[in-house]
NUVEXFI-639564 format. One line per 5 residues: number of its first residue (from 1); their letters; for each residue x, y, z of C-alpha. Coordinates in Angstrom, 1 decimal. Layout:
# NUVEXFI-639564
NUM) A) X/Y/Z  ...
END
This chain:
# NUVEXFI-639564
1) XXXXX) 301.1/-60.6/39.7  303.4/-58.8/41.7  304.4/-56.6/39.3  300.7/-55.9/38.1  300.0/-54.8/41.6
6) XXXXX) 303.5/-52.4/41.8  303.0/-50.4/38.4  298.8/-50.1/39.9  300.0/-48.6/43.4  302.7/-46.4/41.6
11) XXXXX) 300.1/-45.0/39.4  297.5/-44.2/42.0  300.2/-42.7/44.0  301.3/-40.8/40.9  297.1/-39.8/40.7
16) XXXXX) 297.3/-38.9/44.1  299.3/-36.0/44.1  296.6/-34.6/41.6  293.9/-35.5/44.1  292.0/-37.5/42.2
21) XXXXX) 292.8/-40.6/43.4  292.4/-39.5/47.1  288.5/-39.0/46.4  288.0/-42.7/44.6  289.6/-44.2/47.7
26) XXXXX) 287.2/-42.1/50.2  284.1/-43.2/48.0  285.2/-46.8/48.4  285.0/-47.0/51.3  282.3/-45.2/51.7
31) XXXXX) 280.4/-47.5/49.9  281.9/-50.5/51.6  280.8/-49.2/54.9  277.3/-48.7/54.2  277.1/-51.9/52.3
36) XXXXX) 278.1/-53.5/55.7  275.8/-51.3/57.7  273.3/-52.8/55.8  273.8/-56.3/56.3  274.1/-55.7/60.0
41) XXXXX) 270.6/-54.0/60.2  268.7/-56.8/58.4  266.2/-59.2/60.9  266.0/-62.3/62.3  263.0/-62.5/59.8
46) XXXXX) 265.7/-61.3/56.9  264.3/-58.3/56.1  265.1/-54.4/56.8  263.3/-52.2/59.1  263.4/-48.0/58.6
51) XXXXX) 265.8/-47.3/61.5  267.7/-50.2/62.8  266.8/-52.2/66.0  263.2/-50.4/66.3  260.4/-51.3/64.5
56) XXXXX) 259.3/-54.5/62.5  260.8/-55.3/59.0  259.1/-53.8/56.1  258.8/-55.0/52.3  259.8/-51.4/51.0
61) XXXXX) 262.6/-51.1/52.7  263.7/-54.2/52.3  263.4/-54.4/48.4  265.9/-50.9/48.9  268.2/-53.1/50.5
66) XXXXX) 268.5/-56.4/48.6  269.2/-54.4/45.6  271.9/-52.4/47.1  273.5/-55.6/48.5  273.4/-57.0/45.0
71) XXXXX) 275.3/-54.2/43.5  277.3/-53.5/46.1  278.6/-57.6/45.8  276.9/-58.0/49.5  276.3/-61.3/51.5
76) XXXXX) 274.9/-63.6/49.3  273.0/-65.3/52.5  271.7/-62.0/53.4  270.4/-61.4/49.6  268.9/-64.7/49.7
81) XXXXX) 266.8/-63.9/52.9  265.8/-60.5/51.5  264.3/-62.1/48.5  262.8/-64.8/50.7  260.8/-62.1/53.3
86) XXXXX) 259.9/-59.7/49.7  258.5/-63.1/48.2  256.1/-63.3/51.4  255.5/-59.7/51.2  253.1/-59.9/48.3
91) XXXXX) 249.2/-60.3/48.2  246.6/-62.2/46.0  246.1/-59.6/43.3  249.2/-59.2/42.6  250.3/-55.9/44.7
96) XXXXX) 253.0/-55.1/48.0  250.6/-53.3/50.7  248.3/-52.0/48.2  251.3/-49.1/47.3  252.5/-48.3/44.4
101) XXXXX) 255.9/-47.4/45.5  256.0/-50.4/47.5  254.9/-52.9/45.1  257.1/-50.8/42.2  260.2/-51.4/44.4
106) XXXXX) 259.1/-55.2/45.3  259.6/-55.8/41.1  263.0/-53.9/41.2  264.4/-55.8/43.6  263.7/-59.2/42.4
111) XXXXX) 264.5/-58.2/38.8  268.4/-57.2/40.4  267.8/-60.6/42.1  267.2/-62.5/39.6  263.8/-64.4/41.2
116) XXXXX) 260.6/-64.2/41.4  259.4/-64.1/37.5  256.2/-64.8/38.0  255.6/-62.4/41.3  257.0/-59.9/39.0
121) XXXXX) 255.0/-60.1/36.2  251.5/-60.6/38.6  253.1/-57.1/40.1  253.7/-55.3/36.5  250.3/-56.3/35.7
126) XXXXX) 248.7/-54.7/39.2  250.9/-51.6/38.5  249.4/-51.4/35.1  246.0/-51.4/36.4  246.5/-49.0/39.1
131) XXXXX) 247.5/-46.2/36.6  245.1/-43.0/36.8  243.0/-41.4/34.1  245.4/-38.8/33.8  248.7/-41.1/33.2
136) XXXXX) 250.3/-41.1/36.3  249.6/-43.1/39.5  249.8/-42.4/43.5  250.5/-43.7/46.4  247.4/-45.9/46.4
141) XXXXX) 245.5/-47.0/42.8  242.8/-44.1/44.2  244.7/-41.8/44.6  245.9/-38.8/43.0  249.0/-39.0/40.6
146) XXXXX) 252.2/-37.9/42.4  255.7/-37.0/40.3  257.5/-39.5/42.5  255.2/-42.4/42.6  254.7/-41.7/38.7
151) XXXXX) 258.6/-42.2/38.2  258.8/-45.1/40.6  255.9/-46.7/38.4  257.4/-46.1/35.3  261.2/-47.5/36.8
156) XXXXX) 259.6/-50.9/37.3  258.0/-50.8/33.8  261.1/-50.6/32.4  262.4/-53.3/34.3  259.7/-54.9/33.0
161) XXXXX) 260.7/-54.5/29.5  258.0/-51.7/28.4  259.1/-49.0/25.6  258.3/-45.6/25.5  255.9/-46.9/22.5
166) XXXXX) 253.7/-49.0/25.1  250.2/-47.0/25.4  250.6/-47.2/29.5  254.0/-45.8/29.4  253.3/-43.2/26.6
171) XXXXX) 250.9/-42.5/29.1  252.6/-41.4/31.6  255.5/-39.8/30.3  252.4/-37.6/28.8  251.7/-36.8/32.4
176) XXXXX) 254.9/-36.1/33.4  255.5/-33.6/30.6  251.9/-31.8/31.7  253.2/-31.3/35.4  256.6/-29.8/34.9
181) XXXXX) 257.1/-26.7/36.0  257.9/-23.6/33.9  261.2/-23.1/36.5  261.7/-26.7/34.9  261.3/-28.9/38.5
186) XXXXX) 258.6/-31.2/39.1  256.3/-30.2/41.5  254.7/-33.6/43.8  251.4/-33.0/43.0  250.6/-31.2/39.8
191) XXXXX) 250.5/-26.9/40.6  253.1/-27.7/43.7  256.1/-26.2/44.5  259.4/-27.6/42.2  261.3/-30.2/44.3
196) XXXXX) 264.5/-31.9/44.1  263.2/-34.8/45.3  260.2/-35.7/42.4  262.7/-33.8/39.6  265.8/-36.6/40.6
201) XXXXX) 263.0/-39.2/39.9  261.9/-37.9/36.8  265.0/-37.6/35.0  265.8/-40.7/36.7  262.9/-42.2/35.2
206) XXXXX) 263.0/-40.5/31.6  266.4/-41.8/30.7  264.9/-45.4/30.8  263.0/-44.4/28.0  265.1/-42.4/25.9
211) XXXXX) 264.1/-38.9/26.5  267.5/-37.4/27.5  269.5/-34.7/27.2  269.1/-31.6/24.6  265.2/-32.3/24.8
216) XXXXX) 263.8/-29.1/26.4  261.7/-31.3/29.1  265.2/-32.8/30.2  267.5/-29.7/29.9  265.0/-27.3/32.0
221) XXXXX) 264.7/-30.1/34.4  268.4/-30.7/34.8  269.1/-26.7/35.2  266.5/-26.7/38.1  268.2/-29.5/39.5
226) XXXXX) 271.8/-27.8/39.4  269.5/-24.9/41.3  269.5/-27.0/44.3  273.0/-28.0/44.5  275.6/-26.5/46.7
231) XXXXX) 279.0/-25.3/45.5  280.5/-24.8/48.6  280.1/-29.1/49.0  278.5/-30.6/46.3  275.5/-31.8/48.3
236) XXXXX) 271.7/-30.7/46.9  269.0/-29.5/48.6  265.1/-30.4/48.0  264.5/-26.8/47.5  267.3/-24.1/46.3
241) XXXXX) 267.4/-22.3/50.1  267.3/-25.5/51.7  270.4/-27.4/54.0  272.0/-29.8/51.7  270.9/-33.8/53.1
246) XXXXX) 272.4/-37.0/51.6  269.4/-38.6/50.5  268.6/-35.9/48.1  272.0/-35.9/47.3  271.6/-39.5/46.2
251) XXXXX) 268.4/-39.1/44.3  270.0/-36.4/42.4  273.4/-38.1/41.4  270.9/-40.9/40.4  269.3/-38.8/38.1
256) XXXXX) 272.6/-37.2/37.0  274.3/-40.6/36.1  271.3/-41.7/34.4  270.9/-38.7/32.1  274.9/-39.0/31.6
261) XXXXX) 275.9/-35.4/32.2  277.6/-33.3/35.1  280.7/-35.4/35.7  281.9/-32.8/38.1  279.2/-32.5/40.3
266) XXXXX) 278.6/-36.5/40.3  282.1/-36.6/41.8  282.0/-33.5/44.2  278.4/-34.9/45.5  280.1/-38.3/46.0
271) XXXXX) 282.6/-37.0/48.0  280.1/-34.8/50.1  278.3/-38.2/50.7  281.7/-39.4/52.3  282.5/-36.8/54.2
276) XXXXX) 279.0/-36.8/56.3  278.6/-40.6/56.5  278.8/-41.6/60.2  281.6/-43.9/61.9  279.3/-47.3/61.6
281) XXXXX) 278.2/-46.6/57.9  275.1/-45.2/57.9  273.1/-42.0/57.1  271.3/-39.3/58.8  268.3/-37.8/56.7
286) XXXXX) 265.0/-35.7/57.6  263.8/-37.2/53.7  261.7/-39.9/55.0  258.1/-38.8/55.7  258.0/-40.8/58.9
291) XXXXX) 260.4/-38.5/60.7  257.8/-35.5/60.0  261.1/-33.8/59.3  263.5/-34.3/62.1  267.0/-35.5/61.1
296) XXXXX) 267.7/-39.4/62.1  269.8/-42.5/61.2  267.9/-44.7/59.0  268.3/-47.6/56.5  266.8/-46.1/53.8
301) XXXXX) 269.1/-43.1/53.0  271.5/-45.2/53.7  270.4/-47.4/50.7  270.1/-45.2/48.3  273.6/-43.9/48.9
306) XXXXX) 274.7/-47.3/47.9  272.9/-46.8/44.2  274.0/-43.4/44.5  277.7/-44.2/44.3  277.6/-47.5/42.4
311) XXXX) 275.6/-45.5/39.8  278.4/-42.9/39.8  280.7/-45.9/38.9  282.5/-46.8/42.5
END
């Protein structure tokens, strides 16, 4: 054992002096530090609230959490109680909040869990029936389709088991392939402006079901996306001009790792994320639409850093 461990430090010393290993160690404990950010942020009631100490818990939020906890080998204890306030969260037909995100995350969370079969499958079948005419759903089962909520819908679907031969999820990948943009970026709302934010979840999305790389839908996409990252730090922007934030950031290394390309800027994004994560762990982000755009500490950047880099293999 002792010698195991000598010949591993000499090598990552060795590494070192090339600078990779330097990086791996910073995104370690990166990710160990927001992982225990989390746990310390979670309710009496065991779920996770949008900023920490203010507000009530909320199922969304929560479902981010337990599944970053689970892959980033967090307190079993607090897993359990996540599960146990998501379990509460849902309603008689079947849906969390009447959202599709919401409910789309609730069945992603239990499926990393483990629990819940039946919730799930009551949730899958409310999603299902909450799609729009036009393939893709929105925040609400009236509303207009939205990129985002479309790609959240179809991640849960997948969970779910559904192939890209299903008639729902042929659907809306039909949908998705009507919105994009001829700059290659998904707009939110079909005719909108090309953001990072609904392009990440796309691609994201599309790699569950086999439409990768060297298709044209995934190549233009991926070359918008590259638009909107920063050389000078590796972060990404939601729009080209923007500031760089780390919740985009994560969304797009998501959708990076999923499509398996751009190794380099995976990495260089990673270590971006390191370098602005705050002494106790956590995030600051003007992405959620609560904060109407002013910067703040929150849970829920925080979480998706946590996929972020366990997607990008730390």
């Amino acid at each position: 054992m002792r010698e195991t461990r000598f010949w591993a430090v000499a090598v990552c010393v060795a590494i070192t002096l090339s600078g990779i290993c330097a990086w791996a160690i910073e995104e370690e404990r990166a990710l160990e530090k927001a992982a225990q950010y989390l746990s310390q942020s979670q309710t009496s009631a065991g779920g996770w609230p949008l900023v920490a100490g203010e507000g009530d818990a909320e199922a969304e939020t929560t479902a981010w959490a337990v599944r970053a906890l689970i892959i980033a080998n967090g307190d079993p204890q607090s897993i359990e109680n996540g599960v146990s306030f998501l379990l509460k969260s849902q309603n008689g037909a079947g849906s969390v909040n009447d959202n599709i995100a919401h409910t789309a995350f609730f069945v992603i969370a239990l499926d990393a869990a483990g629990k819940g079969t039946d919730e799930r499958t009551k949730a899958i079948d409310w999603l299902i029936k909450s799609q729009n005419e036009d393939g893709g759903w929105g925040r609400h089962p009236t509303s207009p389709s939205l990129s985002i909520y479309t790609a959240v819908a179809l991640k849960a679907l997948a969970q779910a088991g559904k192939k890209s031969e299903d008639p729902v999820v042929r659907k809306a990948l039909e949908y998705l392939e009507a919105i994009q943009n001829p700059d290659g970026g998904w707009p939110m709302p079909k005719g909108g402006n090309s953001l990072a934010l609904g392009t990440a979840w796309v691609l994201n999305a599309l790699a569950d079901f086999n439409v990768t790389r060297g298709t044209p839908l995934v190549d233009k996409g991926l070359d918008f996306l590259m638009q909107c990252r920063k050389v000078r730090n590796g972060g990404f922007s939601i729009v080209p001009p923007a500031a760089e934030d780390p919740e985009i950031t994560a969304y797009a290394m998501l959708a990076m790792a999923a499509q398996k390309v751009q190794r380099d800027a995976l990495k260089d994004a990673a270590y971006y994320l390191a370098a602005v994560q705050l002494p106790d762990g956590a995030f600051v982000s003007d992405t959620p639409m609560e904060f109407q755009k002013q910067r703040k500490k929150n849970v829920q950047t925080t979480c998706f850093v946590v996929w972020a880099l366990k997607a990008a293999g730390f």
